[in-house]
N, C-alpha and C positions, 0 to 999 in steps of 0.2 A: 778374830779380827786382825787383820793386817797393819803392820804399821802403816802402810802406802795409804789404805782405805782409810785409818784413824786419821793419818794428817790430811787425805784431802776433805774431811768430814768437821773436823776441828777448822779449817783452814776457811770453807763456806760457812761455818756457822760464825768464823766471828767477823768476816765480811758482813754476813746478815745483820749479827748484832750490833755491831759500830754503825751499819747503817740505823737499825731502831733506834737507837738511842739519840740518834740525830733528830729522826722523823720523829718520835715520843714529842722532843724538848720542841721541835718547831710547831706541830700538830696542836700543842696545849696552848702557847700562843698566840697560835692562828684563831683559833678556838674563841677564847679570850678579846678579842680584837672583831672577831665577826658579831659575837655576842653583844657587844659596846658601841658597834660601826650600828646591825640590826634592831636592836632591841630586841625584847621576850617575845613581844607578840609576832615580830616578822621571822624572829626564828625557827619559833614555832612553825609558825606556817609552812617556812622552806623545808623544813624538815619533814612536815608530812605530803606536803605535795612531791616533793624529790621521791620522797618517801614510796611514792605508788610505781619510778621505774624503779629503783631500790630494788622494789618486790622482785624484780626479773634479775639482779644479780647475785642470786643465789642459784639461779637456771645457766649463767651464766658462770659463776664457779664452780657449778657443777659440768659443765663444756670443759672447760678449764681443768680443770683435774683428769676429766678420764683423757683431753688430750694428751697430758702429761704422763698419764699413767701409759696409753700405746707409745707412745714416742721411747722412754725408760723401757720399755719392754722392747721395743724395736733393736733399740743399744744393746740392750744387753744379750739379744740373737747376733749380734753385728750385721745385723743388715742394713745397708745405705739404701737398699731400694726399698726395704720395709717402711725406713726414714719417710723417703720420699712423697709413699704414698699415703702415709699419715699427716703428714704436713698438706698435701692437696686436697685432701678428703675432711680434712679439718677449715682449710678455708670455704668450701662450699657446705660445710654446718654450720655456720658461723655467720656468711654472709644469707642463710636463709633464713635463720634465726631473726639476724636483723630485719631484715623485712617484714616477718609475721610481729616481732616488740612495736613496728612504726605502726602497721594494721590496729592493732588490738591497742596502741596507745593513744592514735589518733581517734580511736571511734569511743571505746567505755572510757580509757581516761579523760578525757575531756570533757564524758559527760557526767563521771563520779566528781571531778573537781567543783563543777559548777553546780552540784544539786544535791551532792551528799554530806562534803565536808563543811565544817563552821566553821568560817574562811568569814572575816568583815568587808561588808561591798565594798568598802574603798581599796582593800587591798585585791580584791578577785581579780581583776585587769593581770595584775604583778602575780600573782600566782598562776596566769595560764601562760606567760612569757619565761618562766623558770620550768613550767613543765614542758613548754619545748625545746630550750636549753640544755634540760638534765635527758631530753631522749635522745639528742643529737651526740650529748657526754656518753651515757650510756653504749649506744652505736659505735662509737671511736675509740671505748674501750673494751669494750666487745672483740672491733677489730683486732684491738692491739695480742690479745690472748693466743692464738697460735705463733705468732713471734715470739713473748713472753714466755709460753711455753717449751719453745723449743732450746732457750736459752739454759730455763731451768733443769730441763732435763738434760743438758750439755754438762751441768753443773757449775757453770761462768757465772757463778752469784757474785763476784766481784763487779761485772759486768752489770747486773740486773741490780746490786746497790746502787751504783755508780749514777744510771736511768734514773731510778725510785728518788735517789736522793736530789735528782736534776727537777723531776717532779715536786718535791716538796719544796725546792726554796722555790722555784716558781709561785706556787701558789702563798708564799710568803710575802713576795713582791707585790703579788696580785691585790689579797687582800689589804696590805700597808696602801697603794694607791685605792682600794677602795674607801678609805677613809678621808683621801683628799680631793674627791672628784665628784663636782654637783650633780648629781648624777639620781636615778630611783636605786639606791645600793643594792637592792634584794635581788633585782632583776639583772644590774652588770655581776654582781657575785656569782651567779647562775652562767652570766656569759663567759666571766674570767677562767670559772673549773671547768668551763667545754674546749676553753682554749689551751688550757694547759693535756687535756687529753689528746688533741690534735697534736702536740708536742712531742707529747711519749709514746702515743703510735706512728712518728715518722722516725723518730730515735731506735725505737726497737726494728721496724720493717730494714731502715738500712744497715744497721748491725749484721741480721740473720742473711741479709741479700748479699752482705760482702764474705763471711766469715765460714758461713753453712752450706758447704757445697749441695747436701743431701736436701737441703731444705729448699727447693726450685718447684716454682708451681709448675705444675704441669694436669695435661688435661687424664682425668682417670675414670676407673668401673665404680660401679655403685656396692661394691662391697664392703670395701672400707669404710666406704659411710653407714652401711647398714650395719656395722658391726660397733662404730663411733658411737651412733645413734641408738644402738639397742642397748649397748654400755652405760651411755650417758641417761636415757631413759629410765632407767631404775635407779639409778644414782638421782635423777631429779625428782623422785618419788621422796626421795629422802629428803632435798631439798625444799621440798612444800612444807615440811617440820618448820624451819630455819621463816621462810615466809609469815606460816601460823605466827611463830613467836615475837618477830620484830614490828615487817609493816602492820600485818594486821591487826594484830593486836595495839601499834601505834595510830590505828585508824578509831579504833573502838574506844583509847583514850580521849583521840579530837572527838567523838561523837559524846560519851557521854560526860567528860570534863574540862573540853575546850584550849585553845593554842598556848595555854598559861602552863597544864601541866604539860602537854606536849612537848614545850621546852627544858622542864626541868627532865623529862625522860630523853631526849635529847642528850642532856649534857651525860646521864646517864652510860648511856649506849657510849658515849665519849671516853669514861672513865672505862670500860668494857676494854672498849676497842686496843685500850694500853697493856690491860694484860694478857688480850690475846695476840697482842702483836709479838710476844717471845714465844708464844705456840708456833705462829705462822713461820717465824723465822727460823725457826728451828728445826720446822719439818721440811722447807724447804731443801735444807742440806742432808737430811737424810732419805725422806721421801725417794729421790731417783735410786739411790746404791739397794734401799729395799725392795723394790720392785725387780730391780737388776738382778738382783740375790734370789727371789722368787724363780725367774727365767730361767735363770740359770741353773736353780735345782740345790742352791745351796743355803739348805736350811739351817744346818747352823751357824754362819753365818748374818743371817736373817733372825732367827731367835737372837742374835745377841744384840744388835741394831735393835730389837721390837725391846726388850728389856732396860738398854742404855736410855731409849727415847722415852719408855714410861718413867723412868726415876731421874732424867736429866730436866723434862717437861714437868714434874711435877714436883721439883725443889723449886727449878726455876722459877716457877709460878709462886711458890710459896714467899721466897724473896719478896717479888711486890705485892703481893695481895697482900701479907701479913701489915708491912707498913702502912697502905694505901687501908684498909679497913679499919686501924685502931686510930688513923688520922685523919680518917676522911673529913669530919667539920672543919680543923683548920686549911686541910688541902683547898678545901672548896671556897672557903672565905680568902685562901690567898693568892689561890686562881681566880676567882670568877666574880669576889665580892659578894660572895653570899653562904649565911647560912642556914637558909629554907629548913625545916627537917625533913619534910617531907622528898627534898633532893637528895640529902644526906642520904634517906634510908633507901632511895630506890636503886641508888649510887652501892650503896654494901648488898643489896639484896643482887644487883647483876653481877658482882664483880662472885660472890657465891655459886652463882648460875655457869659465870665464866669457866670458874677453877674447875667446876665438876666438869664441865664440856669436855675443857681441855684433855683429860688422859683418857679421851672415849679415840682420839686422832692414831695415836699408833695400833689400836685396832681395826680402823676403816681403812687404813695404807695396807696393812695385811690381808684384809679382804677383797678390797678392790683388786689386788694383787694374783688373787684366788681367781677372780671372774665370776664369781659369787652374791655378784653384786644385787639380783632379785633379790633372793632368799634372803640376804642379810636385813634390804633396806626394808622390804613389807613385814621383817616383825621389828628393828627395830626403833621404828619411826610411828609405829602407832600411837604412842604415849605421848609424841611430842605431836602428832597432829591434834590428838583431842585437846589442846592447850587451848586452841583458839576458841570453841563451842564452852568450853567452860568459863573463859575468863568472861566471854558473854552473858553467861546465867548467871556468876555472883555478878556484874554489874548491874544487871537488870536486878538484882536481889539488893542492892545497894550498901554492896560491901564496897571500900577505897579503892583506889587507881593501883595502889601496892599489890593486891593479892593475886592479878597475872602475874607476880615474880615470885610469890612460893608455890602456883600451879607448876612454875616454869621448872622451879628448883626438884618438887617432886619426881615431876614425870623425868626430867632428865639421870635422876638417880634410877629407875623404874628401867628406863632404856637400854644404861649402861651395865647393868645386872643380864638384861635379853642378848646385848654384843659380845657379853663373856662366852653364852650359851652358844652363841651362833658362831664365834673363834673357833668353839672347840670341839663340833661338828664340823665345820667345815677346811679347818686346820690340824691334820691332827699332831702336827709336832709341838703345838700349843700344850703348856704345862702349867693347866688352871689351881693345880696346890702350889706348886711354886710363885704364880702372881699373886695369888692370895699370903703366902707367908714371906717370899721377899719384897714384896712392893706395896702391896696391899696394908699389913698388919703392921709394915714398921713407917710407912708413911703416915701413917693413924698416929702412931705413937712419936714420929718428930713434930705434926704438925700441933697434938695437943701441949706438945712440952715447950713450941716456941709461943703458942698463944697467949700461954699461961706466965711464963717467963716475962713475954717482951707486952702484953698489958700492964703488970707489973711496973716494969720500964717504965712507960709511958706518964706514967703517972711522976715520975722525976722529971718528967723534961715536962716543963710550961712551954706553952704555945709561942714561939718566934721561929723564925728563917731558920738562925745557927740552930737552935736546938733540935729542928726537926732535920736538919743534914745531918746531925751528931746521932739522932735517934735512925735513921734510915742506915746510915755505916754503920752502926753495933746491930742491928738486924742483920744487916745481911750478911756480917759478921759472924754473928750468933747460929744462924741458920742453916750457913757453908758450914760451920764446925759439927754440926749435929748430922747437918743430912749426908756428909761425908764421916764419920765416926758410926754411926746408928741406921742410917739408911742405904749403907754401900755394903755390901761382906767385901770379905776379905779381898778375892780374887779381881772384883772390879774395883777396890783401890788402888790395888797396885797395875792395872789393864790403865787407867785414867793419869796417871803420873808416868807411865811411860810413852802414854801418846801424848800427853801434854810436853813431857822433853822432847821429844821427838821431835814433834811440830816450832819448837820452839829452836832446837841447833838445824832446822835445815830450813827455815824459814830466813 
């Protein structure tokens, strides 16, 4: 690894992360405030009716990604006209997409809102004016995604913090005046996040129009799309996992336990979304350089990128999961004023679900990278579609609202056992004894020794503010000494303290 490649990869990630930690601290907040502004039951509700365009933003992420993925691939051939015509070809997927989500929302959504979901008739009016709000959000975030992307793959995450973070105190403002305006609140909060979308898709379009020579629409062949589209395709196969697991199975709790648990799964997914927000950040700054690396034929290289991302993603994560799981009751009661257990536990059973997700990312960047992308996603996304059909028969069998989160928790181990297989078929510079004995066996062995340690801990520090600041700093404390002592060898301590100087005298 180069120093050049370490400091612009060190240099994007803590862009990203000064950005998260911004959006973290504002998001829980905002959270906090809509929860208070809404009440349980209107939250609920928004949450599952949102919930049904929701469903299409994972078809939508997955647009998203394989744009990113040709675009970083384009780079890394140095072709401008390659650029070109992936950026045109991306907005006619994009904008057709849109039209078939308005088709298919306007006609079954509207007819699942009003005759399937347990929605109170007073509120059903306010739940079909949020579900036109969140398709017209949806839509304009949609649009935003080939700009977005082209950024990312530029690697200007300075730039794409910058936007993100312009986006979140927005909707900070937003909802603070949601609390002071006689208003139906459910319904302007629906309108204020379509307005902030409209925001950050004219923020991103004139960025990429000023800056992007290569990025010019222009009129093109159907190739590129058919190559977008056949990419993205099997990547959205994968995608219908991600659907089974959230909306749907958020649909199946409104059906058989109604907009009370709805909510506390809500806040759920809420505490989720924080620790996968150091996954996302963190692949964004490596994600382009690996793909780059692929292109260009330079595998090792790319071996050391895929290695650094599984043990930098998966300390990383250990950091907040470890605190956030052995705190969760007072986190919740000091956030939200509550401590349900039943939120508690669904709250630790996701954030489980999360941490295993998470080191499945630097092997879909590898594969996608491949073009591999059938073969990988139809075996390893079987486990996670059965999620949905199961969580169904134990509720029909009348087992709790909890047990879609150890369906969730299994199959996701089950998948990521098929993604090893399928790495090392269809990679073959992949060195499946070495992830197992440098990543694999000593992650095992830091995370048992911080659990066991820092519950310990836990138990000295009583419930207050200071003392949970005081317990979160000797975590993460504790956790950097170990997964840098016991989860580095040698060679990547001393690799990590010279790109960390590096970065730090030419910055």
């Amino acid at each position: 690894m180069s120093t050049s490649s370490s400091k612009r990869i060190f240099k994007n990630s803590a862009f990203l992360y000064a950005r998260m930690a911004i959006v973290m601290v504002i998001n829980l907040y905002v959270v906090r405030i809509v929860l208070k502004t809404l009440g349980v039951v209107d939250y609920g509700i928004y949450d599952v009716v949102a919930g049904i365009v929701v469903m299409f933003n994972s078809v939508s992420n997955v647009l998203s990604m394989s744009t990113q993925r040709f675009f970083s691939y384009a780079l890394g051939e140095s072709g401008r006209y390659q650029v070109e015509k992936v950026f045109s070809s991306s907005i006619y997927v994009f904008v057709l997409f849109c039209i078939l989500l308005i088709l298919i929302s306007e006609g079954a959504g509207v007819w699942f809102i009003n005759n399937s979901l347990d929605i109170p008739d007073n509120r059903l009016a306010a739940a079909n004016w949020i579900f036109q709000f969140s398709i017209l959000t949806f839509v304009l975030s949609l649009l935003q995604t080939p700009f977005s992307s082209a950024v990312i793959a530029y690697e200007d995450m300075g730039v794409y913090a910058v936007i993100s973070l312009g986006e979140c105190f927005l909707k900070l403002l937003f909802v603070v005046l949601l609390s002071h305006i006689n208003a139906d609140k459910l319904i302007l909060y629906a309108f204020f996040l379509m307005l902030v979308a409209l925001i950050s898709l004219s923020a991103y379009y004139f960025y990429v129009r000023i800056n992007y020579k290569a990025c010019k629409f222009k009129r093109c062949g159907v190739t590129m799309c058919r190559e977008l589209l056949s990419f993205a395709g099997w990547t959205m196969f994968g995608s219908a996992a991600s659907i089974s697991i959230t909306q749907v199975c958020t649909f199946l709790v409104n059906i058989f336990f109604g907009p009370v648990v709805n909510a506390a799964r809500a806040i759920a997914s809420q505490v989720s979304g924080i620790l996968n927000s150091f996954t996302v950040n963190f692949l964004m700054a490596v994600r382009p350089p690996m793909i780059k690396a692929y292109a260009e034929e330079d595998y090792d290289y790319l071996n050391i990128l895929f290695n650094y991302s599984n043990k930098l993603i998966y300390y990383g994560m250990l950091m907040v999961f470890t605190p956030l799981f052995l705190k969760m009751e007072y986190i919740l009661n000091l956030w939200l004023d509550t401590t349900d257990p039943q939120t508690v536990l669904f709250c630790r059973l996701m954030l489980i679900y999360t941490f295993i997700l998470s080191i499945s990312n630097p092997i879909t960047i590898v594969m996608h990278a491949t073009g591999f992308v059938k073969q990988y996603h139809v075996l390893v996304e079987i486990p996670t579609l059965a999620i949905m059909p199961i969580t169904y028969v134990l509720y029909k069998l009348g087992l709790p609202a909890e047990a879609t989160y150890y369906t969730m928790i299994i199959a996701i181990i089950v998948s990521h056992i098929l993604r090893l297989c399928c790495l090392r078929h269809y990679y073959t510079s992949f060195d499946l004894k070495n992830y197992f004995v440098s990543f694999l066996f000593k992650s095992f062995a830091v995370t048992v020794i911080c659990y066991l340690g820092l519950s310990l801990l836990s138990s000295l520090f009583p419930d207050s503010i200071i003392n949970l600041l005081l317990y979160v700093v000797l975590s993460i404390i504790i956790i950097c000494i170990l997964s840098y002592v016991v989860g580095l060898n040698c060679d990547e301590r001393k690799r990590i303290i010279v790109a960390v100087i590096s970065t730090i005298r030419k910055s």
